[in-house]
Each structure stands twice: as structure tokens, then as C-alpha cells.
C-alpha positions as CSV (number, residue, x, y, z in Angstrom):
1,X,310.7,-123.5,71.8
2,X,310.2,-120.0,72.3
3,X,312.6,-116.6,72.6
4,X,310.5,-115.3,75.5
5,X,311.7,-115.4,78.6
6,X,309.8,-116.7,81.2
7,X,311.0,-114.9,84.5
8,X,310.7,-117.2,87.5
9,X,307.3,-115.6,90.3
10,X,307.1,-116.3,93.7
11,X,303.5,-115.7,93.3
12,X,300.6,-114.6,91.0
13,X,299.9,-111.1,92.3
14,X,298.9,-108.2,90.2
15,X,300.6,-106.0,93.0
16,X,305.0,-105.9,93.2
17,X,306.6,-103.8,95.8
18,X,306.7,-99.9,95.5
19,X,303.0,-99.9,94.2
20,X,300.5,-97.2,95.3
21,X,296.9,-98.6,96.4
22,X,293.7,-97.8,98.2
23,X,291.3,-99.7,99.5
24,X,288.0,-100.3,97.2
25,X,285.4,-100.7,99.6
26,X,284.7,-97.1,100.7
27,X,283.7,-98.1,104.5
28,X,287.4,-98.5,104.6
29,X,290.5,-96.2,104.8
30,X,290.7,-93.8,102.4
31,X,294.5,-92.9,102.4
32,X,297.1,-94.5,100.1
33,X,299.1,-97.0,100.7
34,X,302.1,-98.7,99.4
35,X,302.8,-101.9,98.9
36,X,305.9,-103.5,101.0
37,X,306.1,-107.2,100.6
38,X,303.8,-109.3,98.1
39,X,302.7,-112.9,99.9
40,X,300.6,-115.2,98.5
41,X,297.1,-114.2,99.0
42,X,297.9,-110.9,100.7
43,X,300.1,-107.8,100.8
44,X,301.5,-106.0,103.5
45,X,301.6,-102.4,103.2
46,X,302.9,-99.4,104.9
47,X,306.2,-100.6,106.1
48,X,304.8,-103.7,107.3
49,X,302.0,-102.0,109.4
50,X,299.0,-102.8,107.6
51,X,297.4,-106.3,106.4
52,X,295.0,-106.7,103.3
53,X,293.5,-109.6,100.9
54,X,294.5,-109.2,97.2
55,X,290.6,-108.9,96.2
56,X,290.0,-105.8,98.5
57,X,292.4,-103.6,97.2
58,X,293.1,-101.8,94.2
59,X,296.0,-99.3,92.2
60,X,295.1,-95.7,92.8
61,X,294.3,-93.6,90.2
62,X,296.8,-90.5,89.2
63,X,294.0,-88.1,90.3
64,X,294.2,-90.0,93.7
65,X,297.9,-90.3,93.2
66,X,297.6,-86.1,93.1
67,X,294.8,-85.6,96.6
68,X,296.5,-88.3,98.4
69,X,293.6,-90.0,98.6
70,X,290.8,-92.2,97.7
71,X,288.2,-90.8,95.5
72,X,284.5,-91.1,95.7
73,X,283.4,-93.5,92.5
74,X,281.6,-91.6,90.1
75,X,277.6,-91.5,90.5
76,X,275.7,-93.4,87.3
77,X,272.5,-91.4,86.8
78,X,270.9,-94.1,84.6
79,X,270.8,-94.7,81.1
80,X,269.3,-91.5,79.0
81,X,269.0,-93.3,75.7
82,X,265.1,-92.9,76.0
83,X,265.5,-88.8,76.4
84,X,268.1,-88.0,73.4
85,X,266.1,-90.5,70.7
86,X,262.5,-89.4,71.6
87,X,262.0,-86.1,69.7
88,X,258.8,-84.3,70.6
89,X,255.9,-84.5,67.9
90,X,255.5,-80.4,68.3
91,X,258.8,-79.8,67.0
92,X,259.3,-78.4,64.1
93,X,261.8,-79.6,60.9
94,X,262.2,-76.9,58.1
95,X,263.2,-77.8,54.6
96,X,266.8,-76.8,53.3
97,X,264.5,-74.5,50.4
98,X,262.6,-72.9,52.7
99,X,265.6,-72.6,55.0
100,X,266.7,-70.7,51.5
101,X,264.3,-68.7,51.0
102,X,263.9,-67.7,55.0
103,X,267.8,-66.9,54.9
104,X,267.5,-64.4,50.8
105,X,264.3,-63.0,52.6
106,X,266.4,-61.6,55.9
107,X,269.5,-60.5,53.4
108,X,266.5,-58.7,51.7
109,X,265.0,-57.4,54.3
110,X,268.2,-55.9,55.9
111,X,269.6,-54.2,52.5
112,X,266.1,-52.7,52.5
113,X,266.1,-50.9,56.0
């Protein structure tokens, strides 16, 4: 026996009434729309206007929320791990001492001139 209550659902849906969503394939609509009955496999949306599958749509985003629309996805340009850990055999690594010495040589020079 537990203290959690277990409200009684009509159905499964990750979607309730009032929500804000877009459609995810981007052949589709791209305004937002809101939710206005949840049915078993489906939502109606819109004021009852509009028809779609649970799997084809999705919650906008607060920057879609904000331009009223659907927003491009953003472009992957690959994986770069190859560029940052490959470190080029003519560069260079100086030693903290002769980073030292480099550093009392400049102070040196300068006081001179």
C-alpha cells in the first residue's frame, strides 16, 4: 500500500489540453498549434480543425513558443574529435624555464631602452 495517488487517465498521451505543438516532420506545417481534445491515438488541435497521430507531433520549444513558429533543427557538421586531438608535428612547446628566462630577458630588455 502506497500514499501516492494514482489519478484515474482516459488515455496514455504525453499531450493534455492547452499544450502548444508543431509538427516534426518539416515537409509539414510549420505554425503552432494547440492541443484541444486528447483521443486515444490522436489529438485534435486548433479548435477541432486539425487531425494528427501522437508520433508526428511534438511540444514546441520556448524559442518557437517566442517566432510563432517551427524552427529549422540544428545542422550537425560531423564529429571534430580528429581536428582538436591531432596537434601538428611543426609546432612548437617551450619549457616553463625558458618561458622564464624569455619573459626576465624582455623586462630586461625594456628597462634598458
Amino acid at each position: 500500500m502506497t500514499n501516492i495517488s494514482k489519478p484515474v487517465a482516459a488515455n496514455n498521451s504525453d499531450f493534455i489540453v492547452g499544450d502548444t505543438v508543431v509538427f516534426i516532420d518539416e515537409s509539414k506545417p510549420d505554425h503552432l498549434m494547440t492541443v484541444t481534445q486528447v483521443q486515444k491515438n490522436g489529438l485534435l488541435l486548433n479548435g477541432n480543425n486539425s487531425f494528427s497521430l501522437n508520433h508526428l507531433i511534438r511540444h514546441a520549444t520556448v524559442a518557437e513558443f517566442i517566432n510563432q513558429r517551427r524552427l529549422p533543427a540544428l545542422t550537425t557538421f560531423g564529429d571534430d574529435q580528429h581536428i582538436e586531438n591531432n596537434i601538428s608535428p611543426k609546432c612548437r612547446t617551450i619549457s616553463n624555464d625558458v618561458q622564464i628566462h624569455l619573459s626576465n630577458a624582455l623586462k630586461a630588455q625594456k628597462e634598458v631602452s
